[in-house]
N, C-alpha and C positions, 0 to 999 in steps of 0.2 A: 504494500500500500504506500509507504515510503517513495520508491522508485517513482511509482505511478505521481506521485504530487511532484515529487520534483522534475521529471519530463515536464506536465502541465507545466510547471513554474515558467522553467526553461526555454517553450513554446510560447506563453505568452512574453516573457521576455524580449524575444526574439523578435515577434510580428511587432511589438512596440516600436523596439531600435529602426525595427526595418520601415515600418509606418512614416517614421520621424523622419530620417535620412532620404524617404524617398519623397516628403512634400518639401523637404530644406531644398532639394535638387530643383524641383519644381518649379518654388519662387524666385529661383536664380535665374532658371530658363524664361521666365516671365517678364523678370527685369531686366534680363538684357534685350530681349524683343522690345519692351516697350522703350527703354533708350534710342534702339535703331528706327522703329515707329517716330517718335518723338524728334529724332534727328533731323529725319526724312520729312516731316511736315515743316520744322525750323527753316530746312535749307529749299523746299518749294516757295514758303510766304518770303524767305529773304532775294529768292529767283523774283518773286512778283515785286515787290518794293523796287528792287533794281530795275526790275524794267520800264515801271510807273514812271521814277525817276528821269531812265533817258529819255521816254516817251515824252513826258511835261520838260524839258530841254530843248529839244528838236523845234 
């Protein structure tokens, strides 16, 4: 009966770790998408600014 509780232990243990590690992983792949997201709309609005610019120039 001993044995039997501590596999159980061990098992839940385990899916814990593995649970945790695999949503850390997650939020990392999250935020580096939404920086490159984020990039990509910064460097489109500063493409439109600039062109506003030489447009009202001309």
């Amino acid at each position: 009966m001993n044995n039997m509780n501590a596999i159980i232990k061990g098992i839940s243990v385990g899916m814990s770790v593995g649970t945790a590690c695999f949503m850390l992983v997650n939020s990392a792949n999250k935020k580096k998408r939404s920086i490159k997201r984020h990039t990509g709309k910064m460097l489109k609005a500063a493409g439109s600014v600039l062109d506003d610019i030489t447009s009202s120039v001309k």
